[in-house]
Structure formats: C-alpha cells, structure tokens
N, CA and C atoms as an extended XYZ file, in Angstrom:
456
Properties=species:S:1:pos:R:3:atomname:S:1:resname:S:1:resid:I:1 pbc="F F F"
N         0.844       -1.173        0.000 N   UNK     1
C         0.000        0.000        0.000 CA  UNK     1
C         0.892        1.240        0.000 C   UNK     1
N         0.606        2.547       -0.470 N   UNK     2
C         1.147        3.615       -0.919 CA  UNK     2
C         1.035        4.284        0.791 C   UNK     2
N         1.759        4.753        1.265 N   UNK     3
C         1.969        5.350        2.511 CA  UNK     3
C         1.003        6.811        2.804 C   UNK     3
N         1.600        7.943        1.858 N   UNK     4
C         0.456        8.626        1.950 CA  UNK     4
C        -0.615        8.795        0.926 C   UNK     4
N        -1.446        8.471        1.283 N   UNK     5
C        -2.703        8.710        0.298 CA  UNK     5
C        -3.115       10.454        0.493 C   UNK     5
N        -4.129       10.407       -1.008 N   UNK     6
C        -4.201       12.343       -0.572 CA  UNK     6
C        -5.760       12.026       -0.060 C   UNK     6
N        -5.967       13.856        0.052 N   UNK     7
C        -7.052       13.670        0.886 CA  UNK     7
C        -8.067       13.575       -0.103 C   UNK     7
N        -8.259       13.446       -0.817 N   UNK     8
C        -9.362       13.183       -1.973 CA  UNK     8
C        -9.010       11.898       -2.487 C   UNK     8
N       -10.013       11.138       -2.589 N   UNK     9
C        -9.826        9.764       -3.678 CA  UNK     9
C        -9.580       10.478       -4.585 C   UNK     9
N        -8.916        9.292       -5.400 N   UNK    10
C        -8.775        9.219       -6.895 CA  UNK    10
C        -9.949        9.107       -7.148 C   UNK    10
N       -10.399        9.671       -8.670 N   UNK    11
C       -11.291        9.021       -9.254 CA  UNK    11
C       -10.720        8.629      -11.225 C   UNK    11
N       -11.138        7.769      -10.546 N   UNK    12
C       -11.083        7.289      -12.300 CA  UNK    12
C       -12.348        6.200      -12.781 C   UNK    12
N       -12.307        6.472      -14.288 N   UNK    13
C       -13.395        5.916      -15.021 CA  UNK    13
C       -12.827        4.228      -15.498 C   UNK    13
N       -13.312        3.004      -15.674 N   UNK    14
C       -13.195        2.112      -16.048 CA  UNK    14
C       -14.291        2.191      -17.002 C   UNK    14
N       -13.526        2.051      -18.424 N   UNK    15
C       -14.596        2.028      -19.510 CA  UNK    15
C       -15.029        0.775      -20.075 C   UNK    15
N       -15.190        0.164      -19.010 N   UNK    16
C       -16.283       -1.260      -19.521 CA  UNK    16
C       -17.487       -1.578      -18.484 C   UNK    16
N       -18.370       -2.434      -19.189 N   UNK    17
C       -19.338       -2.635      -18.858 CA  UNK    17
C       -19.557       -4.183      -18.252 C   UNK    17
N       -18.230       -4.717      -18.065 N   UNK    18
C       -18.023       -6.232      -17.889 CA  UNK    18
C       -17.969       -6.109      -16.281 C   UNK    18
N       -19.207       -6.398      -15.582 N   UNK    19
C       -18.768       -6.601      -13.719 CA  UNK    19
C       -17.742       -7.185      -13.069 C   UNK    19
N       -17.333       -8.228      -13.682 N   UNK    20
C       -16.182       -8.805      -13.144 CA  UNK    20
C       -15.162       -8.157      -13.513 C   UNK    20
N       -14.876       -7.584      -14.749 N   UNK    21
C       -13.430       -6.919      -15.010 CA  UNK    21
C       -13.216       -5.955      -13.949 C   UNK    21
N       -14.777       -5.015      -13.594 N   UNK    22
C       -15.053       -4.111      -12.706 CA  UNK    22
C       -14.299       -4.364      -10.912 C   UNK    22
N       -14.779       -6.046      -10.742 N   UNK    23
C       -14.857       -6.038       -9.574 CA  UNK    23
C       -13.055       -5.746       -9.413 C   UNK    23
N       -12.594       -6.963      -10.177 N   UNK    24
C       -10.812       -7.311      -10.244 CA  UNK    24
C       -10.222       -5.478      -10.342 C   UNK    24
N       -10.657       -4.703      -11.301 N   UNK    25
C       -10.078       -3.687      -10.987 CA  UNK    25
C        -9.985       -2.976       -9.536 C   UNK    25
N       -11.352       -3.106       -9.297 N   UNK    26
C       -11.290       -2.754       -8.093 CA  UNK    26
C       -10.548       -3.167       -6.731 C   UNK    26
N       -10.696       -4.885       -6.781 N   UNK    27
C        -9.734       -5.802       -5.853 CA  UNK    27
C        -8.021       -4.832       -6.236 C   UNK    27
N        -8.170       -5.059       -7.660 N   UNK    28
C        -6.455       -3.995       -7.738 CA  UNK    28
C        -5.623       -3.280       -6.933 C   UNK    28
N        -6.667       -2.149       -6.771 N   UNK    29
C        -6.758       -0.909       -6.113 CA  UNK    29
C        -6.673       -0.603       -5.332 C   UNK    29
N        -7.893       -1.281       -4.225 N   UNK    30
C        -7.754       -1.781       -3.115 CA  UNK    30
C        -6.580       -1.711       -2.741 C   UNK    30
N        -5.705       -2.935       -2.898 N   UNK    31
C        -4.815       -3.336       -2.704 CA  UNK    31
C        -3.367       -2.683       -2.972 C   UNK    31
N        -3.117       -1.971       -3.856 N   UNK    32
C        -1.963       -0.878       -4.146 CA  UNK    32
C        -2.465        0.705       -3.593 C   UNK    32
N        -3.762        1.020       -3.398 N   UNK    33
C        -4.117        2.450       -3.052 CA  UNK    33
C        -4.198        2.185       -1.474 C   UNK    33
N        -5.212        0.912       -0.934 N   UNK    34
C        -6.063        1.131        0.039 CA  UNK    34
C        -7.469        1.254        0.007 C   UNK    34
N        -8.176        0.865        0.374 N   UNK    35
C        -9.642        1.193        0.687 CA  UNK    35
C        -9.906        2.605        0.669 C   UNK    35
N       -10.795        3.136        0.112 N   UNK    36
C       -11.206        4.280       -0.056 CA  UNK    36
C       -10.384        5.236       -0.420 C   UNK    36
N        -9.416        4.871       -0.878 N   UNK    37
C        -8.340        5.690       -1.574 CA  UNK    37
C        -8.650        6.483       -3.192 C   UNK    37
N        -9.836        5.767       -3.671 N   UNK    38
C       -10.337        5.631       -5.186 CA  UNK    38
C       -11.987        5.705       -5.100 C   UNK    38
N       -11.944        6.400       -6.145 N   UNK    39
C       -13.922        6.084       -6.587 CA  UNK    39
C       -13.868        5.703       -7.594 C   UNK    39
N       -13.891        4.603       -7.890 N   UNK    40
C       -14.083        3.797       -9.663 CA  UNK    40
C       -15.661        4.124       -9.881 C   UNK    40
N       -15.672        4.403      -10.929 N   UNK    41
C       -16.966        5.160      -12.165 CA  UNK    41
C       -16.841        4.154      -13.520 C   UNK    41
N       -17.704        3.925      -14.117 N   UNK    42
C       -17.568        3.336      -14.677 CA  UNK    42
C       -19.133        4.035      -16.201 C   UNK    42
N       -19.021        3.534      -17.488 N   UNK    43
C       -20.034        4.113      -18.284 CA  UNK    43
C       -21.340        4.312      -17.837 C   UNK    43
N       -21.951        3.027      -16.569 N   UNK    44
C       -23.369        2.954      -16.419 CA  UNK    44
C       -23.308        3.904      -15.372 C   UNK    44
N       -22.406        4.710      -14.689 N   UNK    45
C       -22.802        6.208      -14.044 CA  UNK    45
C       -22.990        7.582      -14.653 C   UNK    45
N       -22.873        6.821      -16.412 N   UNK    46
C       -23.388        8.206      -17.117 CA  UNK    46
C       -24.178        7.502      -18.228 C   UNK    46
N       -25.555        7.158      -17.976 N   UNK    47
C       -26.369        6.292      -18.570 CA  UNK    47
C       -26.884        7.756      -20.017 C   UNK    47
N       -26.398        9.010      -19.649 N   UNK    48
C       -26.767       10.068      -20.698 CA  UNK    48
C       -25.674        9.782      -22.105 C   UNK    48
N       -24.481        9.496      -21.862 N   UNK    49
C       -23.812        9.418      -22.548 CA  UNK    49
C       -23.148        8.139      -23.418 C   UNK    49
N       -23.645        8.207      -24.774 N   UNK    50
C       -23.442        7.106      -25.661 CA  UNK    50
C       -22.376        6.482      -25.721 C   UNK    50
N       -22.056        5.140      -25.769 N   UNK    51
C       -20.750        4.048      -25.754 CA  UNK    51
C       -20.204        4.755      -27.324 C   UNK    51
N       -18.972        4.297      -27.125 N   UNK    52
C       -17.937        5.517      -28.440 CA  UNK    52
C       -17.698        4.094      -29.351 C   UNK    52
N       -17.961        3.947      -30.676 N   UNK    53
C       -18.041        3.436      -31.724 CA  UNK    53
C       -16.615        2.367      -31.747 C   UNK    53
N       -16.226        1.627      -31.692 N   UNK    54
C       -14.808        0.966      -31.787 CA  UNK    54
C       -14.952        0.483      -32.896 C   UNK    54
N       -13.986        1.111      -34.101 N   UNK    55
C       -14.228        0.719      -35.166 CA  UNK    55
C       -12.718        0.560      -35.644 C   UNK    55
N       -11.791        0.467      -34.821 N   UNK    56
C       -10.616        0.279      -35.156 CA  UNK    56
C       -10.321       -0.620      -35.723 C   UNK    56
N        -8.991       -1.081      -36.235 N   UNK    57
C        -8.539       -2.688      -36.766 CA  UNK    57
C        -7.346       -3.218      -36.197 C   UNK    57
N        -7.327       -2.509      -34.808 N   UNK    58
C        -6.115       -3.590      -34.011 CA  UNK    58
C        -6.894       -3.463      -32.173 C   UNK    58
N        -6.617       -4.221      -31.295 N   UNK    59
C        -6.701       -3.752      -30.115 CA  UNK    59
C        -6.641       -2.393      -29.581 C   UNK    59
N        -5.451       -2.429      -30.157 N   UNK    60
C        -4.834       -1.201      -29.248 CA  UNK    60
C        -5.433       -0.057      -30.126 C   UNK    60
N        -5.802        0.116      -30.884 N   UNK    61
C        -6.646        1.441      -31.829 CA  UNK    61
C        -8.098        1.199      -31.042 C   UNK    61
N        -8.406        0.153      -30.403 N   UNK    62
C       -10.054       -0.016      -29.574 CA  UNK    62
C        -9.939        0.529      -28.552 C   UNK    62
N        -8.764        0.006      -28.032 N   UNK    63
C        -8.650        0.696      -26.605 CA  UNK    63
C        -8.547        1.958      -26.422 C   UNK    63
N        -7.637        2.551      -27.512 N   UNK    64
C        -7.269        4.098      -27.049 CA  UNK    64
C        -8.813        4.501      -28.020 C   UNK    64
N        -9.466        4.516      -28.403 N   UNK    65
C       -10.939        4.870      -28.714 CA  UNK    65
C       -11.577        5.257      -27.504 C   UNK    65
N       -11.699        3.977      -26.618 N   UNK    66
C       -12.593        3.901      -25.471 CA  UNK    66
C       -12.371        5.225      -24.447 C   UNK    66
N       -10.759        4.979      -24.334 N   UNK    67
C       -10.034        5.472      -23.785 CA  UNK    67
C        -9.998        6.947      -23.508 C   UNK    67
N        -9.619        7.230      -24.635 N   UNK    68
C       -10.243        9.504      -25.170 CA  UNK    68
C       -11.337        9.935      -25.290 C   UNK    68
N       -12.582        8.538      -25.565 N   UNK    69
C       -13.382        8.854      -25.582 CA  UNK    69
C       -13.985        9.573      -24.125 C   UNK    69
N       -14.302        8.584      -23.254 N   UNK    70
C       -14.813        8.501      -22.186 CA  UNK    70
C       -13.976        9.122      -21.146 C   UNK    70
N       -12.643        9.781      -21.154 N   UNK    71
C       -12.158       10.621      -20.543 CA  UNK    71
C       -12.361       12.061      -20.785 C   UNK    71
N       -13.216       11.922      -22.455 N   UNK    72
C       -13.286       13.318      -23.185 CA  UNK    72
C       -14.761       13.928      -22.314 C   UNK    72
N       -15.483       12.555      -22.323 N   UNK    73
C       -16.937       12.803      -21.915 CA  UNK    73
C       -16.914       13.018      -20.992 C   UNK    73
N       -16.307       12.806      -19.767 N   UNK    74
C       -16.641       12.531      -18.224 CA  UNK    74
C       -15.610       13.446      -17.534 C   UNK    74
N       -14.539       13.852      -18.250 N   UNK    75
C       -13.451       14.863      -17.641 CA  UNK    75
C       -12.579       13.663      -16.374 C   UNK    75
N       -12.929       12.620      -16.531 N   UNK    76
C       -11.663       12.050      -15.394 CA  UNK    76
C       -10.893       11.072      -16.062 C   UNK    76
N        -9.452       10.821      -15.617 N   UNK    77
C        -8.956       10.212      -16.363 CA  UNK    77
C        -9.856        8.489      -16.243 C   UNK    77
N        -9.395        7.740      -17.582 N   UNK    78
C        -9.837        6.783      -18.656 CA  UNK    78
C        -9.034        6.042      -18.438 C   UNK    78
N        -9.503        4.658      -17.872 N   UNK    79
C        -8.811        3.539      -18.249 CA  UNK    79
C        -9.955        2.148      -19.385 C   UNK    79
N        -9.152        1.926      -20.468 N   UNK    80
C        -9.884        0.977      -21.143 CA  UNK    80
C        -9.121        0.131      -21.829 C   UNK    80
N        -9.838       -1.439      -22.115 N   UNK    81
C        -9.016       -2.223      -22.699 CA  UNK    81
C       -10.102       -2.822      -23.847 C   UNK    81
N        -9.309       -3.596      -24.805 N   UNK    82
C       -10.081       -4.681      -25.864 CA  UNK    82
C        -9.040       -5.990      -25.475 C   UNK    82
N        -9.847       -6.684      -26.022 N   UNK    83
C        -9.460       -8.061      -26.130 CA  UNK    83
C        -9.966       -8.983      -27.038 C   UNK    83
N        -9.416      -10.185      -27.365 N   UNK    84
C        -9.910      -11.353      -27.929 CA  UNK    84
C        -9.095      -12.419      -28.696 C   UNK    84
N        -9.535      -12.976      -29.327 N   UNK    85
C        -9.252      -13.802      -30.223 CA  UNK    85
C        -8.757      -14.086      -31.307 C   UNK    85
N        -7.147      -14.409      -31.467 N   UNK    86
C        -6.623      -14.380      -33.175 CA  UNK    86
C        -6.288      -15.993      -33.259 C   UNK    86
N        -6.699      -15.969      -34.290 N   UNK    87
C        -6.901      -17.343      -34.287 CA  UNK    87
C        -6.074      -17.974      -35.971 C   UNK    87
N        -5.261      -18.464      -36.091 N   UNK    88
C        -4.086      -18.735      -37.289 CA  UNK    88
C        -4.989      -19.481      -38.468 C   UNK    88
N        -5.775      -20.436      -37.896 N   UNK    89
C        -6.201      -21.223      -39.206 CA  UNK    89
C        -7.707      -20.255      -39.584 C   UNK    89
N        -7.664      -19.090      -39.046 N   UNK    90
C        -9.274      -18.388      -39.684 CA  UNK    90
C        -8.061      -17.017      -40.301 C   UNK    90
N        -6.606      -16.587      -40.251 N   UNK    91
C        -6.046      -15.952      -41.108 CA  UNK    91
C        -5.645      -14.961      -40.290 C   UNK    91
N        -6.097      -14.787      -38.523 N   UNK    92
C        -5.599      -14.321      -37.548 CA  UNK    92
C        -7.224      -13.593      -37.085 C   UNK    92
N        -8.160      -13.668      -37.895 N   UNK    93
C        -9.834      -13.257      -37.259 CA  UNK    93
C        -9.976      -14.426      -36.281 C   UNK    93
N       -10.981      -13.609      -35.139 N   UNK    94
C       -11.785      -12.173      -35.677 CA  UNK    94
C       -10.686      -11.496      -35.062 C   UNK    94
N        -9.789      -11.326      -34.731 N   UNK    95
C        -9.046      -10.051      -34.123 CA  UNK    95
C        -9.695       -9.003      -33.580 C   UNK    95
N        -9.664       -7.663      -33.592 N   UNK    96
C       -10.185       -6.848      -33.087 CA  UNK    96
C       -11.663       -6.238      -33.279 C   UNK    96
N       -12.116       -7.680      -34.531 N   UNK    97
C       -13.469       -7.963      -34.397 CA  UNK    97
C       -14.386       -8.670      -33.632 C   UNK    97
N       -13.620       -9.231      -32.804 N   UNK    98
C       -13.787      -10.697      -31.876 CA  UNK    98
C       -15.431      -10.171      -31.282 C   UNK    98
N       -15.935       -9.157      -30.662 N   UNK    99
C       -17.021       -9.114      -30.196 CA  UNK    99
C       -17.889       -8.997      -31.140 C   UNK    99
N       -18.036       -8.302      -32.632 N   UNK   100
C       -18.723       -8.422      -33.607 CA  UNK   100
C       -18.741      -10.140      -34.033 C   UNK   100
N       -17.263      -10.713      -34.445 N   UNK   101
C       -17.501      -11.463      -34.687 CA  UNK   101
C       -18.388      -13.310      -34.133 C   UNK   101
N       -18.582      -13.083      -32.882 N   UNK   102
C       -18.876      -14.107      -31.759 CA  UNK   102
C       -18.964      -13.271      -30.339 C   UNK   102
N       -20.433      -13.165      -30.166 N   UNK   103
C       -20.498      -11.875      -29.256 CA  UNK   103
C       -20.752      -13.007      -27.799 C   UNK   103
N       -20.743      -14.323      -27.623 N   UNK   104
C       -20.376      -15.015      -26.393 CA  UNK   104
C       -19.357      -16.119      -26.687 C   UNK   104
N       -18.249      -16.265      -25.137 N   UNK   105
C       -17.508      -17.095      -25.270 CA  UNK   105
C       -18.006      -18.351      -25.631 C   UNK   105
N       -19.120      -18.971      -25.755 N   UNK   106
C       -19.871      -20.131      -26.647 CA  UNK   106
C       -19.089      -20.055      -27.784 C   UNK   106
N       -19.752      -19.140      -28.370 N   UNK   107
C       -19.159      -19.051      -29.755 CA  UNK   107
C       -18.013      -18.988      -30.061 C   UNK   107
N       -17.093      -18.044      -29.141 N   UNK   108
C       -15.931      -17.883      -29.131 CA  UNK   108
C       -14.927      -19.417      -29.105 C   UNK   108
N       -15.500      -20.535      -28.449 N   UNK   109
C       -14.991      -21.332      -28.511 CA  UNK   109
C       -15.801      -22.540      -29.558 C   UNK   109
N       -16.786      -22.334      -30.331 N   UNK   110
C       -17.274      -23.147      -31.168 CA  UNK   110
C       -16.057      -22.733      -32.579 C   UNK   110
N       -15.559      -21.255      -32.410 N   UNK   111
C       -14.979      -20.878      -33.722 CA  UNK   111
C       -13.602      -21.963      -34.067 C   UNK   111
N       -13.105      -22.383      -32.703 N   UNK   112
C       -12.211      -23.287      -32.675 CA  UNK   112
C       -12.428      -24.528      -33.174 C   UNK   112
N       -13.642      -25.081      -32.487 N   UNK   113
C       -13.669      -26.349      -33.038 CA  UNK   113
C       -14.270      -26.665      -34.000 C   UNK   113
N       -15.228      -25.502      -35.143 N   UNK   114
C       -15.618      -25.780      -36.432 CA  UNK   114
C       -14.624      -25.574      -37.215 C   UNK   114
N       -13.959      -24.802      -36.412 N   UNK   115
C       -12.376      -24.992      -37.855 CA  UNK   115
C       -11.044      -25.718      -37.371 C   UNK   115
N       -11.671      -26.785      -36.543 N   UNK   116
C       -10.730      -27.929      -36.393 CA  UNK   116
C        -9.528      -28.388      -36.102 C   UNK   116
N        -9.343      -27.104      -34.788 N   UNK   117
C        -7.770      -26.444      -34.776 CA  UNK   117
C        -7.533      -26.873      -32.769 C   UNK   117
N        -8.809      -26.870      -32.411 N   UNK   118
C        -8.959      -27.537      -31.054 CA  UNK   118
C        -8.033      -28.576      -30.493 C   UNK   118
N        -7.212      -29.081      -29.654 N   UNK   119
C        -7.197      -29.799      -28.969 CA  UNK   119
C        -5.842      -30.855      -28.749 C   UNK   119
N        -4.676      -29.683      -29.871 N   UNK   120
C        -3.582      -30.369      -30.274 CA  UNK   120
C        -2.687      -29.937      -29.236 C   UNK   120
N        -1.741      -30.618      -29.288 N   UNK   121
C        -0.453      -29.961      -28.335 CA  UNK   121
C         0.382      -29.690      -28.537 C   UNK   121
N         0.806      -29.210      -29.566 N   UNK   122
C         1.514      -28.516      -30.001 CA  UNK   122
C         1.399      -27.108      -30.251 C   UNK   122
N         1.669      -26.327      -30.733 N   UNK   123
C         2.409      -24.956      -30.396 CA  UNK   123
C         0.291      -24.675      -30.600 C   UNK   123
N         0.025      -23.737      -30.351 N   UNK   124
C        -0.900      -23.226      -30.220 CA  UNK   124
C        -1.416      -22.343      -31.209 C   UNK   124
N        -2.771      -22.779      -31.683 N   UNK   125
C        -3.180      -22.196      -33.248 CA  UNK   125
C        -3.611      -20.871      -32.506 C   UNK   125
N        -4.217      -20.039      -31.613 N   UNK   126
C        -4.932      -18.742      -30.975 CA  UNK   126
C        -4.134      -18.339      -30.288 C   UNK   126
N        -4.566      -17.201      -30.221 N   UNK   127
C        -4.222      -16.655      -29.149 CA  UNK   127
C        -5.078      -15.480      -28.467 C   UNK   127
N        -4.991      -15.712      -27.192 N   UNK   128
C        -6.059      -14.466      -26.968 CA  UNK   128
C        -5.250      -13.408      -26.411 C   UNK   128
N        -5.262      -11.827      -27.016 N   UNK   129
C        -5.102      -10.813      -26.639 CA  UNK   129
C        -5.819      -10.027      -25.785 C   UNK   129
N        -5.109       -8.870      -24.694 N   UNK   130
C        -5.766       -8.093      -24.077 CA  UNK   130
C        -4.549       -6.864      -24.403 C   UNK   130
N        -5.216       -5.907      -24.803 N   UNK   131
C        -4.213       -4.585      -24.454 CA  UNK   131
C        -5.222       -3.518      -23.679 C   UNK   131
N        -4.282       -2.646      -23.261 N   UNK   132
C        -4.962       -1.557      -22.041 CA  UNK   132
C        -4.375       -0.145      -22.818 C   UNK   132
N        -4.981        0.949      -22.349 N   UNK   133
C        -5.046        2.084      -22.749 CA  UNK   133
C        -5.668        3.231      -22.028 C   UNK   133
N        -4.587        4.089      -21.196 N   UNK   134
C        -5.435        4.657      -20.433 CA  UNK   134
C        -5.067        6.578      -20.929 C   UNK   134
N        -6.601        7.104      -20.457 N   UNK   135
C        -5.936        8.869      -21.408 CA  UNK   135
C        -6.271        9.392      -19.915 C   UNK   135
N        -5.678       10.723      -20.134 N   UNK   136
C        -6.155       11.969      -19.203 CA  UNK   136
C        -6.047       12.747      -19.888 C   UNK   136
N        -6.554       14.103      -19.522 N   UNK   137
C        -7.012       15.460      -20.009 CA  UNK   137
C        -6.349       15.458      -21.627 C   UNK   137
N        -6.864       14.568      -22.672 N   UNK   138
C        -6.813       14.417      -23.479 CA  UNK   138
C        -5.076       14.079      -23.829 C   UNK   138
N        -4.888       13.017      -22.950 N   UNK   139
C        -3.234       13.002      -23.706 CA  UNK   139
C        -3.160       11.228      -22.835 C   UNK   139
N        -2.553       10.233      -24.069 N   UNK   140
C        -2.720        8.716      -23.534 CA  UNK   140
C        -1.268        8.755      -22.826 C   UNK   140
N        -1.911        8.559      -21.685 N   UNK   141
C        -1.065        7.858      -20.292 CA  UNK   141
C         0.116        6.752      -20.253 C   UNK   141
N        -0.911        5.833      -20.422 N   UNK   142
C        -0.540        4.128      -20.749 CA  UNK   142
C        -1.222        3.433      -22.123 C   UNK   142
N        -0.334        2.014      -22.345 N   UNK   143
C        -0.670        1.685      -23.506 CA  UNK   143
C         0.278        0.206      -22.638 C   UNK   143
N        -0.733       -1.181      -23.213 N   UNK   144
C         0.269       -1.717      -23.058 CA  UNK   144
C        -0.747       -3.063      -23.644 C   UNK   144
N         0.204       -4.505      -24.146 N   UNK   145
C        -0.835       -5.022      -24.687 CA  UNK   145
C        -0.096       -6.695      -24.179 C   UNK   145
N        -0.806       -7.650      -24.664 N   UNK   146
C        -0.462       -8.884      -23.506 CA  UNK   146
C        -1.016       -9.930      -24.769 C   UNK   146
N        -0.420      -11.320      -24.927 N   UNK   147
C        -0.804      -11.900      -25.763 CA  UNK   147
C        -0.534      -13.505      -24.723 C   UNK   147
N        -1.443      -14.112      -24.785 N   UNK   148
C        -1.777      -15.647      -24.298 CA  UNK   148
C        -1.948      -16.845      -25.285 C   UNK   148
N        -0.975      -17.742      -25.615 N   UNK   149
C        -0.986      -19.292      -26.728 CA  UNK   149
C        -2.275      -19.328      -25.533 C   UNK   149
N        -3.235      -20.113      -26.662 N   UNK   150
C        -3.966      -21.249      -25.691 CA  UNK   150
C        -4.829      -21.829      -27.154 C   UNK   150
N        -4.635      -23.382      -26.591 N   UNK   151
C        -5.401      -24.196      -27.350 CA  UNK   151
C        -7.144      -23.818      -27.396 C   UNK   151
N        -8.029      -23.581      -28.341 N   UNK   152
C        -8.949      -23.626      -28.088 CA  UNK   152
C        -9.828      -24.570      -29.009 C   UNK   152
C-alpha cells in the first residue's frame, strides 16, 4: 500500500461494462491504493452518454478509442481495454473484431472447433489478446498489450 494517500480519492473511469473486469479492478486498487483511496466510475454512471463506436482494426486502436473517448466525456482520467481472439487457421480473425464477430464465449470457442484447430499440443493455433489504454485530459497515459498461446 502507498503510505500517503491524498485527501481526496482518486477518481477514475473504467470504460467497460463487464462486472467482473469491474470487480478485479477494483480488488487492484484496493490493494496498491487502500480502501477508499479511489472512486471507480464506470459508463453505467453516465447512462446520458453514448458508448464511443470501436471501429478500429487492431486492439490497441479499440482501446485508445474507449479510452479519449470517455475521458473526453466525463473529464476524469480513462482507463480501457479490448481483447480477444486471433486465431491462425481463420487468417488471424476475428481479431479486433472478436465481439462483432462471436459476441459469447460459446461461440468464441465453437470458432475453434468448427475450424478444427482444437485440442492439439503442439504450439498453439490462438491466441487471446488483451491490451490496455489509459488517457487523461486528453493526452494517452498508458498503452500496453499482452498476448496468451492457448489451445482452443
């Protein structure tokens, strides 16, 4: 834990709508700030303001979307990530289509085994990506992106 905390929480925005990503950020925080050190906000505390279009063609162009967006809207700094699925025998899709393309992990894992790439042991046909992207007063902070082999 950080020794002195100030007298105001932090506040920052988490720009997803996923509860569990929510909660883990929060467990985070907790834990490196302290309890009540932070007010995490998140999009559904500004039910006025429309989700920002991710129309990028890599992760990291989704994330920093989310990212400027929702720091632009809300004035506090923005933390946001994308993630998903590249997958070798579909040509590396859906990539940073992954939620257009298979909008539940059902699907997400049927894409594996209709294209018959499931269950080998050897080097690993997918991979699932996460990158992060965080802005403040219109200028990106962080950027950072993470890639996982896994058989699916």
């Amino acid at each position: 834990m950080i020794a002195s905390q100030p007298t105001h929480p932090l506040r920052l925005l988490l720009a997803s709508g996923n509860r569990h990503k929510i909660a883990e950020l929060r467990q985070l925080l907790e834990g490196l700030l302290g309890p009540g050190a932070f007010e995490l906000r998140t999009p559904a505390d500004y039910p006025a303001v429309a989700e920002p279009v991710e129309n990028g063609d890599t992760f990291e162009a989704n994330a920093l979307i989310k990212a400027r967006y929702w720091a632009g809207a809300t004035g506090l700094p923005a933390l946001a990530d994308d993630s998903g699925l590249v997958v070798d025998a579909l040509g590396g899709r859906p990539g940073a289509h992954s939620a257009r393309y298979a909008a539940t992990a059902e699907l997400h894992r049927r894409i594996g085994l209709e294209s018959g790439i499931a269950g080998d042991e050897g080097p690993a046909p997918a991979r699932y990506i996460q990158t992060f992207s965080a802005f403040q007063a219109r200028q990106p902070v962080y950027k950072s992106s993470a890639a996982r082999w896994r058989n699916y």
